[in-house]
BAMI-40916 format. One record per residue (C-alpha): residue in one letter; z, y, x. Coordinates in steps of 0.5 Angstrom, whole numbers, padded with zeros to 4 digits, always signed. Layout:
! BAMI-40916
aZYX ...
***
This chain:
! BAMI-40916
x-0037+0049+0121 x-0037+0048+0113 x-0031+0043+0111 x-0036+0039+0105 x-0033+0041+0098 x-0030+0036+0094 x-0034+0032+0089 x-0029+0034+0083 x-0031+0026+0081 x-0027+0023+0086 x-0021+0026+0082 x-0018+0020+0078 x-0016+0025+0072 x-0024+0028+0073 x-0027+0022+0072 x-0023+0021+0066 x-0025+0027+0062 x-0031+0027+0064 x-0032+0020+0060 x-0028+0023+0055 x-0034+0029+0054 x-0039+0024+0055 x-0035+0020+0050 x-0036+0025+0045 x-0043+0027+0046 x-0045+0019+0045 x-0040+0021+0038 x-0044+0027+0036 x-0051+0023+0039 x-0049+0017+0034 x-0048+0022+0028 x-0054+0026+0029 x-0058+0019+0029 x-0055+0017+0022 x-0056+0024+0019 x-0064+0023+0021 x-0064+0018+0017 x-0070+0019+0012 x-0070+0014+0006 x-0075+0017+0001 x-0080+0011+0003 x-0075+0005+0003 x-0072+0005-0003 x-0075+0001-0009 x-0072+0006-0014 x-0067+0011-0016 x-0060+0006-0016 x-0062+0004-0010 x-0063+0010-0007 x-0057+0013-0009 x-0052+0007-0006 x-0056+0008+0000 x-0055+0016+0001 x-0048+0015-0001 x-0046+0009+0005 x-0050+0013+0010 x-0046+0019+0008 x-0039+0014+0008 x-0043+0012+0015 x-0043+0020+0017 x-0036+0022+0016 x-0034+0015+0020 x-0037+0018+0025 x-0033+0025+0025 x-0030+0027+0032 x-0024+0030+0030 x-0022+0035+0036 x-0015+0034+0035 x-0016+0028+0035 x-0016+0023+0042 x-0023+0019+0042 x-0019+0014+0047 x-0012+0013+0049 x-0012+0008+0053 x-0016+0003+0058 x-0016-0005+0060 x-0019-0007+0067 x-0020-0015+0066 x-0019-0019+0073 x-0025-0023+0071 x-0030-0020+0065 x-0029-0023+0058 x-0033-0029+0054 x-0038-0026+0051 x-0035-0026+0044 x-0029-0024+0046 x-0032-0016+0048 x-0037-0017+0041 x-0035-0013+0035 x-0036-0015+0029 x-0044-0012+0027 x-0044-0008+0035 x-0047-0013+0040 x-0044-0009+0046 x-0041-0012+0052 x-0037-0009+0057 x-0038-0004+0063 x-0036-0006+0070 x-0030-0004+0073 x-0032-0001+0080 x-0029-0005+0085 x-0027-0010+0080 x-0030-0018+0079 x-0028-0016+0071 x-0030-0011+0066 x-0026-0005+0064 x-0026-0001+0057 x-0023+0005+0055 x-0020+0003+0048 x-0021+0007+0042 x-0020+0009+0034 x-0027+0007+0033 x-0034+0004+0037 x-0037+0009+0041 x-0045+0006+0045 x-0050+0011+0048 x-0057+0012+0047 x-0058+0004+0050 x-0052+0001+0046 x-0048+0000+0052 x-0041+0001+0049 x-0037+0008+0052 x-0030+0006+0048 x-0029+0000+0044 x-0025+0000+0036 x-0018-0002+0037 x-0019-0007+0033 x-0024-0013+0037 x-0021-0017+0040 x-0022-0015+0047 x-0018-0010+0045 x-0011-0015+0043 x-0009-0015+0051 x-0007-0007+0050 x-0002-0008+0046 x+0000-0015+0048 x-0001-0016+0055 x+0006-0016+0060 x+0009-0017+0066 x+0010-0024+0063 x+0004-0025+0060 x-0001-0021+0064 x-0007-0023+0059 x-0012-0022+0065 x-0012-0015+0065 x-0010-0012+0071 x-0010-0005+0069 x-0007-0002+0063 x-0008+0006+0063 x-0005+0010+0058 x-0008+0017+0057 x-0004+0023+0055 x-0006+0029+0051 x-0005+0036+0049 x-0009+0037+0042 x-0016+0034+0044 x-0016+0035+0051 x-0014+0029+0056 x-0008+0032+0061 x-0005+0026+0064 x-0005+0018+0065 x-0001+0013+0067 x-0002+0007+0070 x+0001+0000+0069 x-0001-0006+0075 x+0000-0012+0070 x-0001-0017+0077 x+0002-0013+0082 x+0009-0016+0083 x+0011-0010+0086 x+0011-0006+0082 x+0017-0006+0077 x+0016-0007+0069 x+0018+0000+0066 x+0018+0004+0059 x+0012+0008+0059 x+0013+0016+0059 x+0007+0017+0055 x+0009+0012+0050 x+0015+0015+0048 x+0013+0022+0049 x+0007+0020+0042 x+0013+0016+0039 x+0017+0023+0039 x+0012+0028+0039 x+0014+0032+0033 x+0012+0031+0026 x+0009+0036+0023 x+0004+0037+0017 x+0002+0029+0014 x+0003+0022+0017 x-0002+0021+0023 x-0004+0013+0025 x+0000+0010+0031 x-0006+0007+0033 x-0004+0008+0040 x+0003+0006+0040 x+0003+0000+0037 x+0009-0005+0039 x+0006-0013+0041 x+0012-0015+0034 x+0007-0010+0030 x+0002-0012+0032 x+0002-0020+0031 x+0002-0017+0024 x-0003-0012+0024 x-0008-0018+0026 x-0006-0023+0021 x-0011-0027+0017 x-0014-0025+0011 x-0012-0031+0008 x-0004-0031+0008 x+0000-0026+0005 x+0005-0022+0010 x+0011-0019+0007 x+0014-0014+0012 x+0022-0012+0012 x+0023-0007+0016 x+0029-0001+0016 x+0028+0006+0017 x+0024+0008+0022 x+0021+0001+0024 x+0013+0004+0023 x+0013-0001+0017 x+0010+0003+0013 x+0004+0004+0019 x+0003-0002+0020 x+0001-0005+0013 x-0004+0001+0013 x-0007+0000+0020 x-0007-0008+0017 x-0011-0006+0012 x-0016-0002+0017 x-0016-0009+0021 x-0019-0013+0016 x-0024-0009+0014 x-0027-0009+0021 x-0026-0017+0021 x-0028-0017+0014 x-0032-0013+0012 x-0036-0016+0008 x-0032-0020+0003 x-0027-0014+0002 x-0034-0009+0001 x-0035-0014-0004 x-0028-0015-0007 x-0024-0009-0006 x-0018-0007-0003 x-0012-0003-0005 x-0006+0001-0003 x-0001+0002-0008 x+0006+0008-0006 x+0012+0010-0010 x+0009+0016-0012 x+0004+0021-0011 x+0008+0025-0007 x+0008+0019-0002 x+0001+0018-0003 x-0001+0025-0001 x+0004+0024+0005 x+0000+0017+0008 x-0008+0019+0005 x-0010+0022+0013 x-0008+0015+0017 x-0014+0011+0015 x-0020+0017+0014 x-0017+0017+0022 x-0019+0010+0023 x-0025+0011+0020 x-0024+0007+0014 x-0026+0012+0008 x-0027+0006+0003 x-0019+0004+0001 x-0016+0007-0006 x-0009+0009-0006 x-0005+0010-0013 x+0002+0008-0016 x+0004+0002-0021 x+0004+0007-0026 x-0003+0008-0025 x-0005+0000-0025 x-0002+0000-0032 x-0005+0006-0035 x-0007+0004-0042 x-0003+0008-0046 x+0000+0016-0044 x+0007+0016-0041 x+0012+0020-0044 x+0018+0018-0046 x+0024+0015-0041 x+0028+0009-0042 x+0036+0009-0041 x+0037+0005-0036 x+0039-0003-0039 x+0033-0002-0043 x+0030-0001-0036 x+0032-0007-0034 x+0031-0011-0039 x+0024-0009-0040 x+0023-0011-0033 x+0026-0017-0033 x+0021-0023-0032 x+0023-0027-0038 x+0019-0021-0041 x+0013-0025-0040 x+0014-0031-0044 x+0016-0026-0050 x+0009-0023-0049 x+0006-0030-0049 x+0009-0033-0055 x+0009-0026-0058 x+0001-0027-0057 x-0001-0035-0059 x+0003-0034-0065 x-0002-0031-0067 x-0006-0037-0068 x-0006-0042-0075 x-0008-0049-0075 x-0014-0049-0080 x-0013-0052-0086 x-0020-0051-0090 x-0027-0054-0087 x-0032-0049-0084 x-0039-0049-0089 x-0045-0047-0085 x-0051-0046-0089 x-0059-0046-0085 x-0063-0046-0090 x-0064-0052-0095 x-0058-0055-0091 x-0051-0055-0091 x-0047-0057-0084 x-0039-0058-0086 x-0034-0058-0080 x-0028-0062-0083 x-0021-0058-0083 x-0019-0064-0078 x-0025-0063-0074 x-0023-0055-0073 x-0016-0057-0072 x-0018-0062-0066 x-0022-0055-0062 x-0016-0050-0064 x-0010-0056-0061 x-0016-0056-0054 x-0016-0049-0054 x-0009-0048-0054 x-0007-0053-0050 x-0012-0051-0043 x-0007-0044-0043 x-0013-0040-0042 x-0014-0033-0044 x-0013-0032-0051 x-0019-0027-0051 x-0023-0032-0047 x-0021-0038-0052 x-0022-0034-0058 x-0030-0033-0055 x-0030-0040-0054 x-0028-0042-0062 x-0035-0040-0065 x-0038-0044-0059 x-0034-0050-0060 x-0034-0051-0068 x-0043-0049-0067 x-0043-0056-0063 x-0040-0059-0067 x-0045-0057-0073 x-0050-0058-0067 x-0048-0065-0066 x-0048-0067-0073 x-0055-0063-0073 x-0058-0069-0067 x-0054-0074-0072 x-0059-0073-0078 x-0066-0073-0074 x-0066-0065-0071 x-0067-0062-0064 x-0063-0056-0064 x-0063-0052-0057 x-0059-0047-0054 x-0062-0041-0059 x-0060-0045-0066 x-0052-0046-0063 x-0053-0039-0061 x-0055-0037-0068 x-0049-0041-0071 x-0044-0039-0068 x-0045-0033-0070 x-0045-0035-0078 x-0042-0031-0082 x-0038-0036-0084 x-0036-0039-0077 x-0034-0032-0075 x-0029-0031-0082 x-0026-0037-0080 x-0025-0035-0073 x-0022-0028-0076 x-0017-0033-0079 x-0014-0038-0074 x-0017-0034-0068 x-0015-0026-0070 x-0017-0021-0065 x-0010-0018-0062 x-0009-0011-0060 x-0004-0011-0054 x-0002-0004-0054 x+0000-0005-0062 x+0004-0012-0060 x+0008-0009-0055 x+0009-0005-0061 x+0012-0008-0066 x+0016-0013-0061 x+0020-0006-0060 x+0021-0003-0067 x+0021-0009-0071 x+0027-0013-0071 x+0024-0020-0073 x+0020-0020-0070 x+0023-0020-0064 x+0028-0024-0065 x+0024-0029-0067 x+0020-0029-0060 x+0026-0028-0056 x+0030-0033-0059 x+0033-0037-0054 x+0031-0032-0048 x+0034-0026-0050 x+0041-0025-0053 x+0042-0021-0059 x+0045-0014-0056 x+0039-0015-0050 x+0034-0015-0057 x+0038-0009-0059 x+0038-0005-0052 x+0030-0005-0053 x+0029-0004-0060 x+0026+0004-0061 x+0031+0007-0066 x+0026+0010-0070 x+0019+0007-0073 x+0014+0010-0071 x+0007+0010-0074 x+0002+0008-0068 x+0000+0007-0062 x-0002+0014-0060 x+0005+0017-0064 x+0009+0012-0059 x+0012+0016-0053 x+0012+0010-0048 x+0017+0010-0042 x+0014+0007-0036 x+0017+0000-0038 x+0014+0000-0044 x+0006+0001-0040 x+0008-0005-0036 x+0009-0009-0042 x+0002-0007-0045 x-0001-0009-0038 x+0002-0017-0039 x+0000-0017-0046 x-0007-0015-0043 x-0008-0019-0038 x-0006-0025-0043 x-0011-0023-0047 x-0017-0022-0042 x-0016-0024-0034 x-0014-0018-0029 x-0020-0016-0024 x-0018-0018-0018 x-0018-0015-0011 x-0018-0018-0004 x-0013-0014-0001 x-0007-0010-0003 x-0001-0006+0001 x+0005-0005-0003 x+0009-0001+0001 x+0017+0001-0002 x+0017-0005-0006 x+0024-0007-0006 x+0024-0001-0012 x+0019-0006-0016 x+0022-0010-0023 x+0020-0017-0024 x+0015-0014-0029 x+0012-0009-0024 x+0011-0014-0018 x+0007-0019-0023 x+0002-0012-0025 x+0000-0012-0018 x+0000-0019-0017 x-0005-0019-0022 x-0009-0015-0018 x-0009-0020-0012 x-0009-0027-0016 x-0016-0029-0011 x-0014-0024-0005 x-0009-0023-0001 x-0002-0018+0000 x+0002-0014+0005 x+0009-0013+0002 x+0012-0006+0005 x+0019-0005+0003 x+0027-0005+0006 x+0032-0009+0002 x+0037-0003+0003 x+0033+0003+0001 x+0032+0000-0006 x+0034+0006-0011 x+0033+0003-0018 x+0037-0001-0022 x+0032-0007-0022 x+0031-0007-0014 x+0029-0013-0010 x+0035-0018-0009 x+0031-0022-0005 x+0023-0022-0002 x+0024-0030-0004 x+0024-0027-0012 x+0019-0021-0009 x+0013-0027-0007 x+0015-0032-0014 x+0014-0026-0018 x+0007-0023-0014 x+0005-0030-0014 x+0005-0031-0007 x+0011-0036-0006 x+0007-0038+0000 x+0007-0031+0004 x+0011-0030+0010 x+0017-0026+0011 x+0017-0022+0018 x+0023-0018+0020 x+0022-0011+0025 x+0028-0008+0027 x+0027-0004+0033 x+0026+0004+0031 x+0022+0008+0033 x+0023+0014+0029 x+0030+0016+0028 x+0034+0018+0033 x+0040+0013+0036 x+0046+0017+0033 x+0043+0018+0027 x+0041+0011+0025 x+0048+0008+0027 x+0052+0014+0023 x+0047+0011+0016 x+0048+0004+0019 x+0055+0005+0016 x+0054+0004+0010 x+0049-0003+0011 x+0055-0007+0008 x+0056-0003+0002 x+0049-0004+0001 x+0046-0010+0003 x+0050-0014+0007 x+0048-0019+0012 x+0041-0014+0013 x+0040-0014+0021 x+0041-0006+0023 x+0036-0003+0025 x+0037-0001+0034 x+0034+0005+0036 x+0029+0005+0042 x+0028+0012+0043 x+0030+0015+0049 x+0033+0021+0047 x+0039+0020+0042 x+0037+0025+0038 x+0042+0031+0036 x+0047+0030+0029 x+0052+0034+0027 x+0057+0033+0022 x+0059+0041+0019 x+0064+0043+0014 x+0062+0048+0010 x+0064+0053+0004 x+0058+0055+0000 x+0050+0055+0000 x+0049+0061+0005 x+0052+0056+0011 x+0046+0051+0009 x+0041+0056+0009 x+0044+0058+0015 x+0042+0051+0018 x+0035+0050+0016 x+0035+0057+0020 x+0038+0054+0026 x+0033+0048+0026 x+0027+0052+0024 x+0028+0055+0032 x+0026+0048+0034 x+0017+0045+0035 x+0017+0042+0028 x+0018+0040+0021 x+0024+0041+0017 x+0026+0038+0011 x+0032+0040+0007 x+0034+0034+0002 x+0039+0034-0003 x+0041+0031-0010 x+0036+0033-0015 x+0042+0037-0019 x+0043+0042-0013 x+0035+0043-0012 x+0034+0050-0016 x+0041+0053-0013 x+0038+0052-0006 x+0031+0055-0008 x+0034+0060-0010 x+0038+0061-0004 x+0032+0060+0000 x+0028+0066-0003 x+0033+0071-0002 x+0034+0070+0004 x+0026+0070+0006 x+0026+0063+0009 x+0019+0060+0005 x+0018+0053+0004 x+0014+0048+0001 x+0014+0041-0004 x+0015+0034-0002 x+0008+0032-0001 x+0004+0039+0001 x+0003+0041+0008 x+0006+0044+0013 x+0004+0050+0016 x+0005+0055+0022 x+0009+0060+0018 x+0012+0055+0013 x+0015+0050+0017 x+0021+0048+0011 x+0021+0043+0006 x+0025+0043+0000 x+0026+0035-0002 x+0030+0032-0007 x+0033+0026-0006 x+0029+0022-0011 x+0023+0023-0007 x+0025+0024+0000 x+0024+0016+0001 x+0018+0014+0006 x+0017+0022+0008 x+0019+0024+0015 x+0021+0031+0018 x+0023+0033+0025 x+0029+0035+0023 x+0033+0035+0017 x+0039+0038+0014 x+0043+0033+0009 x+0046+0038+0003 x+0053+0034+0000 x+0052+0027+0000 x+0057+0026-0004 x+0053+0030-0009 x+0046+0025-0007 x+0051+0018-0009 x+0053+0022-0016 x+0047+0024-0018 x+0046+0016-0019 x+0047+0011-0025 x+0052+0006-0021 x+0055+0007-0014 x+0051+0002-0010 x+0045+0006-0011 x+0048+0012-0010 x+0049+0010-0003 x+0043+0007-0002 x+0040+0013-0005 x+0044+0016+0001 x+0042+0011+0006 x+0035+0013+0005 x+0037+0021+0005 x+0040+0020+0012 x+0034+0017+0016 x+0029+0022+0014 x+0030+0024+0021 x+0026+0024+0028 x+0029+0029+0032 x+0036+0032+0029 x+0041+0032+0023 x+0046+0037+0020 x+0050+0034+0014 x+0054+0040+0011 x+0059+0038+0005 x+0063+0042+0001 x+0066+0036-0001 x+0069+0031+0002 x+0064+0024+0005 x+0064+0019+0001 x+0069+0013+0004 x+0063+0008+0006 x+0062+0013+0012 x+0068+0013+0015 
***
């Protein structure tokens, strides 16, 4: 008699990726649908056709399987089904299938919504609301949920899981294997989401509203820089259509960053968002020039506004001759009183002086219109249109109301002496007039070699000139680097929208950088935003964040440090060294390992080390490309090494790193920044002494 062979599906594992590969295939099914789509009978015209193609093809790349990526990581089995609208996701009217051998409902929850040919939901976006309970649910606070899983992988293929009875007494709360094995899986090519590993303190933030802003001070590690990005993905599933029409942007330090974090919300789904720096907010003029850094400082200082504004409005004279108007045998006079009545109006309104000097013609054409009523005429709108563009309504705009060229004002405030003086009287003193006085005249606009700063001045003066565009939602990460000025460019972008400030109070590397994230939100003009603190790292091992945690008073005293959750401490040395070869000699070391490498060191000592790595034969990239199985080592300098990320990393003279800076403190900040870069392990080699602060 035949034992019958055993049905693969009572294999717990089995039944799982067998939804995974049911998963994919309504992925695939869903994708195919879409490219289907024949719009050639629907469209009214040509433009409409176009925006139709091109959101069906965004709709198509959303809808990607990646196969390294995991469809679903985790699943929640409800004690008792949901409300209706709480297992709806915005647009999608799915419910939830029915946990076997349970009252409630089960969900497997994924990056994105996956349905089959009927509509029933295979995984639920991450982001619904019947998904919270995955990250928030606890022995405590159980949120109903029965059963939290939580599915292991390697590459695409589902290898494990784990299971959590939330209701189960007996069962004893404990940190979960599979979660800490994706939090130090190893780093290599760029950042990835962490939608599966999302902490309950991040997660409050991640689906805070649309409406308030969310400032975020978190020190190495704290996955600050992810949740502001998985943010942005959430209030695009919960506001889609307002920020569809509004906009939303991701502003980084610099384009290597910017390289380094680009995958996170393609990942998601999310293919809509811009991302680029403040210089590239304020690009008005070219950049080619640098400030010395009191000039820097100074050119950044918010006090640099009220120059601009009066600089501007000063070009504004009181009339003091009437407007003659002629149509045909009739001839209407606004009297000198009269003008000077509107233009005191005008001026008192504060509003943009582009956007008054419009309105000037408007307002001396009603006054000739009211005139025109009083002696018997019905003039209409077409008749007021026509007398304000008069010939001699529009020469006595030019002379109270002259055009004003930003980038020309910038200009002459800083190579005209008087002129600047005579604006920043009673702001700046005379040696700050003289700090950022250009030494030489120079000839125009395009002949100005314009530092950053200057870019950043010409921005206020545009937006006082004509308003800002502004968007819905902005992310500013590393914002503790931003002057003054920099932080009101970006608040220009988000007047009618919201922010998500980024940043850590201790790795801030300009002469400039944060003091407070209360001067921060005053200068964005979010002054009612929440500050929110993350202290628990994720990323950098226990022996290295309490190494760098030495200099946290030094460099921003009082500042909560960062306590390391890891499990595993991490390997750290410390080595004395005699030259070059030994650090070449190190990266070989940490090479042997699964993973990436960064080599970082002062930007000074960066050709010496490339050097040295060529002629060894030991291959290495640039700050922002992407690893590869062969070329595994970055070569970082200092000033670029902030928001990125390696497995291991050698730390070349730290001595050196705080050197390379214009004062001490930022030295050490610069450091600090330097020291954390880690996941996995760290080697220090120094030829000369550390500095004291790390005793």
């Amino acid at each position: 008699m035949s034992t019958p062979a055993a049905d693969p599906l009572d294999d717990p594992l089995a039944r799982e990726r067998s939804h995974l590969a049911s998963s994919r295939s309504a992925l695939r099914a869903m994708r195919e649908d879409v490219e289907s789509l024949d719009i050639k009978d629907v469209t009214a015209n040509w433009v409409n056709a176009e925006v139709l193609a091109r959101q069906i093809d965004e709709r198509i790349k959303a809808l990607a399987d990646l196969s390294d990526t995991p469809l679903f990581f985790g699943r929640l089995n409800y004690l008792h089904a949901p409300p209706l609208s709480a297992s709806l996701e915005r647009g999608d009217p799915h419910g939830a299938e029915q946990a076997e051998g349970a009252e409630g409902a089960q969900f497997y929850i994924g990056r994105r919504h996956v349905h089959d040919a009927g509509g029933d939901p295979m995984v639920i976006d991450w982001r619904a609301p019947v998904s919270q309970p995955f990250y928030r649910a606890s022995k405590k606070d159980p949120l109903d949920v029965s059963l939290r899983r939580r599915f292991g992988y390697t590459g695409g293929d589902l290898t494990a899981y784990e299971d959590e009875h939330l209701m189960d007494p007996a069962e004893a709360a404990a940190t979960s294997k599979l979660l800490q094995q994706e939090i130090e899986r190893p780093r290599v090519g760029p950042m990835r989401d962490i939608v599966a590993t999302i902490q309950p303190e991040q997660d409050e933030i991640v689906r805070s509203g649309l409406g308030g802003t969310v400032c975020v001070q978190g020190g190495p590690g704290t996955g600050k820089t992810a949740v502001g990005l998985h943010r942005v993905a959430y209030l695009l599933y919960a506001h889609r259509e307002r920020l569809a029409r509004t906009g939303t942007l991701v502003i980084g330090p610099n384009k290597s960053f910017l390289h380094y974090i680009e995958q996170v919300l393609p990942a998601l789904g999310e293919l809509t968002v811009r991302q680029g720096t403040v210089d590239d907010l304020v690009a008005h003029v070219e950049v080619h020039g640098t400030d010395e850094a009191p000039a820097a400082v100074i050119k950044g200082d918010a006090r640099m506004a009220e120059i601009l504004r009066r600089a501007i409005y000063a070009h504004v004279t009181l009339p003091t001759e009437p407007v003659m108007v002629v149509r045909g045998s009739r001839r209407w006079r606004v009297p000198a009183y009269e003008l000077e009545g509107i233009v005191r109006e005008l001026l008192d309104r504060d509003i943009r002086y582009g956007a008054a000097r419009e309105a000037l013609p408007q307002r001396i054409s009603h006054a000739v219109l009211v005139q025109m009523e009083r002696s018997g005429e019905a003039p209409d709108d077409r008749v007021q249109d026509a007398v304000a563009r008069n010939a001699a309504v529009k020469a006595a705009v030019k002379a109270v109301w002259p055009p004003v060229e930003p980038a020309k004002l910038v200009l002459r405030l800083l190579t005209d002496a008087d002129f600047l003086a005579e604006h920043a009287d009673g702001i700046l003193d005379e040696d700050e007039q003289k700090t950022i006085l250009w030494a030489k005249a120079v000839r125009s606009v395009k002949a100005a070699k314009w530092s950053a700063a200057d870019a950043v001045l010409i921005d206020e003066a545009t937006d006082l000139v004509q308003r800002t565009h502004s968007l819905g939602h902005v992310v500013l990460d590393e914002a503790q680097d931003l002057s003054p000025m920099q932080y009101r460019a970006v608040g220009r972008r988000c007047t009618t929208g919201s922010a998500t400030v980024l940043g850590d109070l201790a790795q801030g590397t300009t002469p400039w950088a944060t003091r407070s994230w209360d001067e921060a939100l005053a200068h964005l003009g979010k002054s009612e935003g929440v500050i929110e603190e993350l202290t628990a790292g994720f990323r950098v091992p226990t022996d290295v964040i309490t190494y760098a945690s030495r200099l946290l008073p030094h460099i921003a005293p009082g500042l909560t440090p960062v306590a390391s959750v890891r499990e595993n401490p991490g390997f750290f040395d410390l080595r004395s060294i005699s030259g070059t070869a030994e650090v070449v000699a190190a990266c070989e070391e940490l090479l042997r390992n699964e993973g990436s490498t960064g080599l970082i060191a002062a930007d000074t000592r960066i050709p010496e080390l490339a050097a040295a790595l060529t002629a060894a034969g030991i291959g290495f990239i640039d700050p922002g490309e992407e690893t590869t199985v062969d070329t595994r080592l970055t070569l970082v300098p200092a000033s670029l090494a902030k928001g990125l990320e390696y497995d291991y990393v050698v730390l070349d003279e730290p001595q050196a790193v705080v050197d390379g800076e214009p004062d001490e403190r930022t030295g050490l900040r610069r450091l600090y920044v330097a020291l954390t870069r880690a996941v996995s392990g760290l080697i220090v080699t120094h030829t000369a002494p550390l500095p004291p602060q790390l005793a």
